[in-house]
PADOKE-9717 format. One line per 8 residues: number of its first residue (from 0); their letters; for each residue x, y, z negated of C-alpha. Coordinates in Angstrom, 2 decimals. Layout:
N
NUM) A) X,Y,Z; ...
***
This chain:
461
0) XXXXXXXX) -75.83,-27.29,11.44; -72.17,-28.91,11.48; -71.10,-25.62,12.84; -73.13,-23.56,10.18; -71.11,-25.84,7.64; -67.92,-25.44,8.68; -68.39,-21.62,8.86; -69.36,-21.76,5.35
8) XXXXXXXX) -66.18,-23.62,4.43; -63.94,-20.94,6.21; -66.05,-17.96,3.96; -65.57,-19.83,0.98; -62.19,-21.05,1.50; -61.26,-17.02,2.86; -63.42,-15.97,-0.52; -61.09,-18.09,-2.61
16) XXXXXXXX) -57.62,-17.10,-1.23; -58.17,-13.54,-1.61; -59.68,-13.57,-5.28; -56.87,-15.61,-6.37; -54.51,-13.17,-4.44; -55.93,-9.99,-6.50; -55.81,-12.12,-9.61; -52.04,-13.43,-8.81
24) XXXXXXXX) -50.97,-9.50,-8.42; -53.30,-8.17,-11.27; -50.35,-8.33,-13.93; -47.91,-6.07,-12.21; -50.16,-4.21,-9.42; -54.02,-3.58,-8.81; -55.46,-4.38,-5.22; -59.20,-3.94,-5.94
32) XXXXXXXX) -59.92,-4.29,-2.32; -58.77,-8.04,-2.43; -61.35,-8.92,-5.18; -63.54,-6.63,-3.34; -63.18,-8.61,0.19; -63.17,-12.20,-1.74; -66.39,-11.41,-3.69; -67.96,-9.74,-0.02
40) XXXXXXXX) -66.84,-13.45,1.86; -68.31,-15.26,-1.10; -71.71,-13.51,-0.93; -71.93,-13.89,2.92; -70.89,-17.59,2.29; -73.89,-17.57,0.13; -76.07,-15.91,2.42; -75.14,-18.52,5.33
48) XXXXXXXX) -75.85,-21.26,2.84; -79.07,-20.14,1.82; -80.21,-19.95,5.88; -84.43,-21.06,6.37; -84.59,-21.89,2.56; -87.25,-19.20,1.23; -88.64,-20.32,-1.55; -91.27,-18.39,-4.21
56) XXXXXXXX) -90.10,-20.38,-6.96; -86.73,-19.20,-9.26; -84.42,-22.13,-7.68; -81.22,-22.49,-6.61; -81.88,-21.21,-3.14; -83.32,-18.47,-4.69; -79.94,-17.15,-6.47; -78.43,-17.75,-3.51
64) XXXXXXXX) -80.54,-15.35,-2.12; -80.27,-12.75,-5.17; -76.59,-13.02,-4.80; -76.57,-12.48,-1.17; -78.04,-9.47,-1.47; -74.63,-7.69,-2.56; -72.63,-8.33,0.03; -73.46,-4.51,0.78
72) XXXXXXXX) -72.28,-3.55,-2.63; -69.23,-5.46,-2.46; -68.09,-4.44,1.74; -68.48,-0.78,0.77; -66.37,-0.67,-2.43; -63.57,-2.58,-0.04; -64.13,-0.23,2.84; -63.89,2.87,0.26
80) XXXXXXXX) -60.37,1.24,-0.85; -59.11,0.83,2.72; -60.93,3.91,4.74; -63.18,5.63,2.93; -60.29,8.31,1.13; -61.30,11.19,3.54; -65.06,10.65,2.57; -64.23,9.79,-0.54
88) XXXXXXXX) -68.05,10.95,-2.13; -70.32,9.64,0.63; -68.64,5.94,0.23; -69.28,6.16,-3.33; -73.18,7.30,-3.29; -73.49,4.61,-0.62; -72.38,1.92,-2.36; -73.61,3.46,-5.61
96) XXXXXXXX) -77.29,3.24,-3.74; -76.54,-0.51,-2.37; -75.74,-1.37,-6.07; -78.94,0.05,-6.85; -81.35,-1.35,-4.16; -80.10,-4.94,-5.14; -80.36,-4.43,-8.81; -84.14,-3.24,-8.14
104) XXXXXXXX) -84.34,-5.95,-5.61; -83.46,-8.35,-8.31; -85.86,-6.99,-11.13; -88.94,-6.49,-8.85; -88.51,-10.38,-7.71; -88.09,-11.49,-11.52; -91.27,-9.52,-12.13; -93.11,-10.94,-9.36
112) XXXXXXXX) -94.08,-7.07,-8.39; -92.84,-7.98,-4.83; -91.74,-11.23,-3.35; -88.13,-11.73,-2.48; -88.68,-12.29,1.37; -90.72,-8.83,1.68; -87.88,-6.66,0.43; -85.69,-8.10,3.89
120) XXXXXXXX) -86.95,-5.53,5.99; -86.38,-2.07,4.12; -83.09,-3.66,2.72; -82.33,-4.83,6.87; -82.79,-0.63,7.37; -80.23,0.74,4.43; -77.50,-2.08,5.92; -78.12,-0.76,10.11
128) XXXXXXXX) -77.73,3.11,8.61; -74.86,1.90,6.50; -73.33,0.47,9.43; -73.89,2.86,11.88; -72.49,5.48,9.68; -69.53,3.05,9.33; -69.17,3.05,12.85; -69.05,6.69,13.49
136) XXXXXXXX) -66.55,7.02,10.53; -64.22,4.35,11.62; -63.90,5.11,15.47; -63.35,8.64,14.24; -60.13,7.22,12.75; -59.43,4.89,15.35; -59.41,7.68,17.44; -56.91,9.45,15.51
144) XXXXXXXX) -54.55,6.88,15.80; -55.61,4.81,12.99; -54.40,1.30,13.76; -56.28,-0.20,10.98; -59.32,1.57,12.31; -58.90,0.04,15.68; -58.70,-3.85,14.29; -61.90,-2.96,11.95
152) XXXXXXXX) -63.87,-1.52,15.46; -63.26,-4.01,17.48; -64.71,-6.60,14.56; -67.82,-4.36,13.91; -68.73,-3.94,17.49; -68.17,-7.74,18.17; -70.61,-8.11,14.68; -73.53,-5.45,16.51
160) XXXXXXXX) -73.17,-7.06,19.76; -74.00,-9.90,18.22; -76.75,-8.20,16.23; -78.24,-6.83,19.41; -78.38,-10.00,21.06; -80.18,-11.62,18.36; -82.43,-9.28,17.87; -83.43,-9.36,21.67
168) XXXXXXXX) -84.12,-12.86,21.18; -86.13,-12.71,18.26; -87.89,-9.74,17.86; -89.62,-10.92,14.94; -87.59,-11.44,11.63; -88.95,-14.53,10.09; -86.08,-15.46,7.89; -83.79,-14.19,5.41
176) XXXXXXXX) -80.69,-14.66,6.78; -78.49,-14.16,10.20; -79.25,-16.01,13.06; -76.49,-18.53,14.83; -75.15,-15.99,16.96; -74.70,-12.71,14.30; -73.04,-15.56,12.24; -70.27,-15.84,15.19
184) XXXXXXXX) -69.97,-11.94,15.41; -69.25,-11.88,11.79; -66.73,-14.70,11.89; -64.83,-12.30,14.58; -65.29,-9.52,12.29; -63.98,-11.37,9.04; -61.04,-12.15,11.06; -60.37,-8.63,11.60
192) XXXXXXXX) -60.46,-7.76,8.10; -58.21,-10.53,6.98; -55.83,-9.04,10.30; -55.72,-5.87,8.41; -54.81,-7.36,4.84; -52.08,-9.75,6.48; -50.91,-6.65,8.23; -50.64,-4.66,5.07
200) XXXXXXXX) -48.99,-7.94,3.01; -46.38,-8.01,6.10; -45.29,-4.56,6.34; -44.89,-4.00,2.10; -43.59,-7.22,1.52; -42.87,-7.64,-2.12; -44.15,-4.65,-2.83; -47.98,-5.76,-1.96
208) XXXXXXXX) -46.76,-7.70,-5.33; -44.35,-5.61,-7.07; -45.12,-1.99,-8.16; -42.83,0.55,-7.35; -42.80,3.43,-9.12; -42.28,6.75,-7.23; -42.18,10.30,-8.79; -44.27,13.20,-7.27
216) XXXXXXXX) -43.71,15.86,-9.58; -42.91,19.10,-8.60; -39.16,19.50,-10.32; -39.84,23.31,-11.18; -42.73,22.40,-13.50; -41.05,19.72,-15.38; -38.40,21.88,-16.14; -41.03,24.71,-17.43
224) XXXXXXXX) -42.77,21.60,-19.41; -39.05,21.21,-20.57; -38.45,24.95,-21.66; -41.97,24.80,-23.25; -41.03,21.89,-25.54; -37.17,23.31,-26.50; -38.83,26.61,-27.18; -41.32,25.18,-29.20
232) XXXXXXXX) -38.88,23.06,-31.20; -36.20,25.59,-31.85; -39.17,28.21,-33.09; -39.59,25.08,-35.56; -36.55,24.58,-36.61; -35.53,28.30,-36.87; -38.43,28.64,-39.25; -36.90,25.64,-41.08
240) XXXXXXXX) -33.54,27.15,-41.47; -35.16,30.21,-42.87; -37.23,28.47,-45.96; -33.38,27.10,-46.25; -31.84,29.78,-46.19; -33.99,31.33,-49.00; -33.17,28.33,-51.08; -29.71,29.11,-50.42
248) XXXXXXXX) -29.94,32.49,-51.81; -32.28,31.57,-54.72; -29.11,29.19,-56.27; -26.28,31.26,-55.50; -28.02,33.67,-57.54; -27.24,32.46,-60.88; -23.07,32.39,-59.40; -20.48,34.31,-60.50
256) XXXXXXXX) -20.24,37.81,-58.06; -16.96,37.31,-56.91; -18.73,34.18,-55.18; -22.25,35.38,-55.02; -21.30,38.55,-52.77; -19.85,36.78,-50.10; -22.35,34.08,-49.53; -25.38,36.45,-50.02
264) XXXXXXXX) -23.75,38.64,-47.17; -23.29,34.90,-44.76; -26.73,34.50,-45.93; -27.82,37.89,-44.53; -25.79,37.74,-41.08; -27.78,34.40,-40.45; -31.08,35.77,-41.34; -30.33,38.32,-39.16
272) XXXXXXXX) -29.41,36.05,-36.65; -32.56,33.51,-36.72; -34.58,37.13,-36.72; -32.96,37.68,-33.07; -33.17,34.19,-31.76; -37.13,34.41,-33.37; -37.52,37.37,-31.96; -36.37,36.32,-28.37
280) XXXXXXXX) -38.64,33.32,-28.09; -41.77,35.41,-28.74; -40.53,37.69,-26.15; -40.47,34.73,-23.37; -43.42,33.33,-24.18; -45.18,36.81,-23.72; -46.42,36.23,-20.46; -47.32,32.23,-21.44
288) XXXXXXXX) -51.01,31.24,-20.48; -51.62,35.17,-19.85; -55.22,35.97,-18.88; -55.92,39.16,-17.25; -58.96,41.03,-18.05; -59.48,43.35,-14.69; -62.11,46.20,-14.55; -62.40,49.15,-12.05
296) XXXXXXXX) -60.34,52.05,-14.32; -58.49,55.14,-13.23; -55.05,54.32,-12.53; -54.11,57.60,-13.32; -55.82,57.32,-16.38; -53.67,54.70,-17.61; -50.56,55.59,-16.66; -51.58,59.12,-18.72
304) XXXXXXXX) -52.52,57.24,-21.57; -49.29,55.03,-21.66; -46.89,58.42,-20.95; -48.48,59.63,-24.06; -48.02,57.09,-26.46; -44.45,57.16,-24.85; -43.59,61.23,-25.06; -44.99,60.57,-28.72
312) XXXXXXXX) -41.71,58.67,-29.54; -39.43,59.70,-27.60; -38.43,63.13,-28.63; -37.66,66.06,-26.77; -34.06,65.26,-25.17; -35.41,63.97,-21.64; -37.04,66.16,-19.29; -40.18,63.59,-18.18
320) XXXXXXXX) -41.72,65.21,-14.99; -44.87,64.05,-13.38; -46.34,64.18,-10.01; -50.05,62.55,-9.27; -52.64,62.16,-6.63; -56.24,62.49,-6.95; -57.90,59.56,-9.07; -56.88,56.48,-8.03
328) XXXXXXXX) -59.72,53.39,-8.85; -58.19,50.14,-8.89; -59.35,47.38,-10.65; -56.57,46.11,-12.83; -55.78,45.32,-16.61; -55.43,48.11,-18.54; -53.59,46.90,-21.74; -50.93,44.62,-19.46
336) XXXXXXXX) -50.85,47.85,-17.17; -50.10,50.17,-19.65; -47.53,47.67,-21.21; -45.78,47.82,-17.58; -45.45,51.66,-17.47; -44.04,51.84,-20.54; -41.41,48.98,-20.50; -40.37,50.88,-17.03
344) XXXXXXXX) -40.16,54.14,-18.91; -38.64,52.64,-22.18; -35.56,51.05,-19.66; -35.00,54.53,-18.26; -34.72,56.13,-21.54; -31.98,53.55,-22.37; -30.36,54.14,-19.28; -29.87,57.82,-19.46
352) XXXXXXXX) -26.30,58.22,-21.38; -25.96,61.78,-20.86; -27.43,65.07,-22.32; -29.08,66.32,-19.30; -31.71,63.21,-18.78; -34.39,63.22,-16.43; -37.98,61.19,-15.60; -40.31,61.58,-12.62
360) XXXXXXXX) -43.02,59.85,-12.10; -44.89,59.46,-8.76; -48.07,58.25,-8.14; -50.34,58.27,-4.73; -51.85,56.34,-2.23; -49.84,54.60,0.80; -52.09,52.68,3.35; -54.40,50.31,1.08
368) XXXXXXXX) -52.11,50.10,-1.75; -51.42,52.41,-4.89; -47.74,53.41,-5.67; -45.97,53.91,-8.73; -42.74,55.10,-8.71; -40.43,55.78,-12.06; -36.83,57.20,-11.39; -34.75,58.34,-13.80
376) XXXXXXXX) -30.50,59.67,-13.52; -29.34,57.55,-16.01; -26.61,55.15,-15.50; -27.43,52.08,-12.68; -26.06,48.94,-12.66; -23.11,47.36,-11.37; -24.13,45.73,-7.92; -23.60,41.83,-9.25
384) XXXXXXXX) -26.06,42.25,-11.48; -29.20,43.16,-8.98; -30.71,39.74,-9.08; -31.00,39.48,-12.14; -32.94,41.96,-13.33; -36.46,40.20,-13.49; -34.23,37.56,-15.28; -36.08,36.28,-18.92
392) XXXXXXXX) -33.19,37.19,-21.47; -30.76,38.94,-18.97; -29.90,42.07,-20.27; -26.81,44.28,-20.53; -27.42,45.89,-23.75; -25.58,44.73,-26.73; -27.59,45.40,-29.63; -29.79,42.53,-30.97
400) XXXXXXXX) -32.85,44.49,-30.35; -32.86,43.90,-26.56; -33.51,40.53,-25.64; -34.33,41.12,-21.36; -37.57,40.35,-20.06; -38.76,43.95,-19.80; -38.38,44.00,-16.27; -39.45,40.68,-16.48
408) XXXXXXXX) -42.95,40.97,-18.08; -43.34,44.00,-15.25; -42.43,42.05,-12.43; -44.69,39.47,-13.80; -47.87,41.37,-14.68; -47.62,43.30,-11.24; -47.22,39.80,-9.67; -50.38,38.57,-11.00
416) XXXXXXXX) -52.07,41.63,-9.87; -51.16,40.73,-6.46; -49.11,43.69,-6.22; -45.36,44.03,-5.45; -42.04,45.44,-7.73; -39.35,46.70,-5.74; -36.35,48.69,-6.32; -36.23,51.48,-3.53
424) XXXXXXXX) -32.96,53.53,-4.47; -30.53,52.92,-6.93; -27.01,54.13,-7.31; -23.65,53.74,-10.15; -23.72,56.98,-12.78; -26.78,58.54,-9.83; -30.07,57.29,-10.83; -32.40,54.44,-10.25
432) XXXXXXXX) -35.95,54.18,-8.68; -38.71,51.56,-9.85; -41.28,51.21,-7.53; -44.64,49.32,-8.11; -47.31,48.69,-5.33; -50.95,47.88,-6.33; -53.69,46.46,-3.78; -56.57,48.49,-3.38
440) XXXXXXXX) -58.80,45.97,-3.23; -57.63,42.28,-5.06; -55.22,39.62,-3.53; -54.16,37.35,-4.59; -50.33,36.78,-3.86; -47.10,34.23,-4.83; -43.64,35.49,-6.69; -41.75,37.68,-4.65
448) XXXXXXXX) -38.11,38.33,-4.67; -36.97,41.79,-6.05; -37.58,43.48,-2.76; -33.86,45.60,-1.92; -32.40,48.06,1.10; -29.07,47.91,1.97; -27.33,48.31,-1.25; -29.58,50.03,-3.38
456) XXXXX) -28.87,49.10,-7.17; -30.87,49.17,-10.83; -29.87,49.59,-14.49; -31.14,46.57,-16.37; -33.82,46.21,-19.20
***
């Protein structure tokens, strides 16, 4: 019995340490699985204490009992903090369903629908399948190289060994509680566990204490949060300078027109102005949170359609020329699609210089993709200017109305197709050829690079 003391002492005293550990580093970092470990030592403290003392009566060896019963509850949620992160669901239903049992445990005994002492056994059969599936769970990781795996097997088998052997001494349970030698084989095992922590406290050193804060954003989509949030401010404050700039006009009014005329025509060149820098944000956020809405249509069909509404404006000074393939079923966006062809077609209108402009367009079928090709003999572009292209606001043009994410929006919408956009020929004062590949059948695909050969060139949009 002095022995079954003393190992009481070294639960408690183990129980104690650790609680006060995980309330020492609650301020400035949370270690759950402290307070978890402390509360599972205090509750197997309990359960050593309350050893051959099974009584009907609500006593105090009675809550000693009740509040043995979670040491199930309390083990998991630290083995879920340590190991359980590549299970993380099972852990939680299991000690979800310990959490459970002991709470019914609890109410049936208060009711005095079943007696404390007859819930043992089915409760005894949950805790062997909990630890069993332990088992298999942590010499899976051990066996991976998990060194903190290895120190928690060696406790647990020491803990069934012990197990077994008392169970082939006493095959009939007749009390509550662990006999003398499972109380050994969970000593060894506590030990293990406290191994683990100490390693852990060791190898972080103040930082076991101390948090420290590491980023793990991705840098690409901070700086889109970034754009988001200027572009969203200067649309605010460019609608702000307008209701200002009507004030502005509304007092100058009543001035003489020697000074009236010349601020009414600053007045103008800045409307003018927020109108472009308006108009260019709504163009860049264009393709912002843009949904497609896919359905098996006639490629063809579209491309028809958007060479209409194209020819429609255009006039009659460029020959347009086109050269189709049987219908072509893909299933695609039509509105976004149609958008496409006639941003490509738009850009080789404004490309063509000359009186003698020309536009073919080429669709058919290569392997298991659709291809769209638009070339035009307008005017290229100057080699340094390939890359940028599919660049949001790079554009050559000088007029206000062009604000560069044509080619853009294309190479965007095809992208999200899972197609490609390439740029097959292109030559200075020659001619350019825009190329678009569809899937046949939907992929899904990442942003490509503007696909090249050799030095093959494009006019921008």
């Amino acid at each position: 019995m002095n022995i079954q003391l003393s190992l009481i002492y070294v639960f408690f005293s183990l129980s104690l340490v650790f609680i006060l550990l995980f309330l020492y580093s609650l301020p400035k970092k949370n270690h759950p699985y402290l307070l978890y470990f402390g509360l599972f030592l205090a509750t197997m403290a309990i359960n050593l204490l309350g050893v051959g003392q099974v009584n009907e009566a609500i006593g105090y060896s009675t809550l000693l009992k009740y509040a043995s019963y979670g040491a199930g509850t309390f083990f998991l949620l630290f083995y879920e903090q340590i190991f359980g992160h590549g299970l993380h669901k099972i852990n939680q239903k299991l000690w979800q369903l310990h959490l459970l049992c002991w709470g019914m445990i609890i109410l049936l005994s208060l009711s005095s629908i079943v007696r404390l002492e007859a819930s043992f056994f089915p409760y005894s059969i949950l805790n062997i399948a909990t630890v069993i599936y332990i088992a298999i769970s942590t010499v899976a990781k051990a066996h991976s190289g998990n060194k903190d795996a290895k120190i928690f097997t060696l406790g647990l088998l020491s803990l069934i060994l012990t197990l077994i052997i008392d169970i082939s001494l006493a095959i009939k349970i007749s009390n509550y509680a662990p006999s003398q030698t499972t109380t050994w084989g969970l000593l060894v095992f506590t030990f293990c566990l406290t191994a683990i922590l100490l390693k852990r406290y060791i190898a972080k050193g103040s930082e076991f204490i101390y948090e420290t804060f590491t980023f793990h954003q991705d840098p690409i989509e901070l700086k889109l949060k970034a754009d988001s949030m200027v572009m969203h401010t200067l649309k605010n404050e460019i609608n702000r300078l307008f209701y200002l700039n009507e004030r502005s006009k509304r007092i100058v009014s009543s001035l003489d027109n020697s000074i009236r005329d010349p601020l009414v025509k600053n007045f103008e060149a800045m409307d003018e102005s927020l109108s472009h820098m308006n108009e260019m944000i709504l163009a860049v956020n264009k393709t912002d949170n843009m949904v497609l809405n896919r359905r098996n249509v006639s490629f063809n069909d579209v491309i028809f359609e958007a060479l209409s509404n194209f020819q429609a404006g255009k006039g009659n000074s460029i020959e347009l020329e086109v050269e189709a393939s049987d219908s072509i079923i893909l299933e695609l966006d039509p509105l976004h699609i149609k958008e496409c062809v006639l941003n490509l077609l738009s850009n080789s209108l404004e490309a063509i210089e000359h009186s003698n402009g020309k536009i073919r367009i080429s669709l058919y079928r290569k392997g298991h993709e659709a291809v769209l090709e638009v070339f035009d003999n307008g005017k290229g572009i100057h080699p340094d200017h390939l890359q940028d292209v599919i660049t949001p606001l790079f554009t050559t043009k000088k007029t206000v109305s062009h604000h560069g994410v044509g080619l853009y929006y294309v190479y965007y919408v095809i992208n999200m197709h899972g197609g490609t956009f390439s740029i097959p020929y292109s030559e200075l004062e020659k001619g350019t050829t825009i190329q678009l590949r569809m899937p046949l059948k939907k992929t899904t695909t990442q942003i490509r690079r503007v696909k090249t050969f050799e030095k093959n060139k494009s006019h921008a949009g």
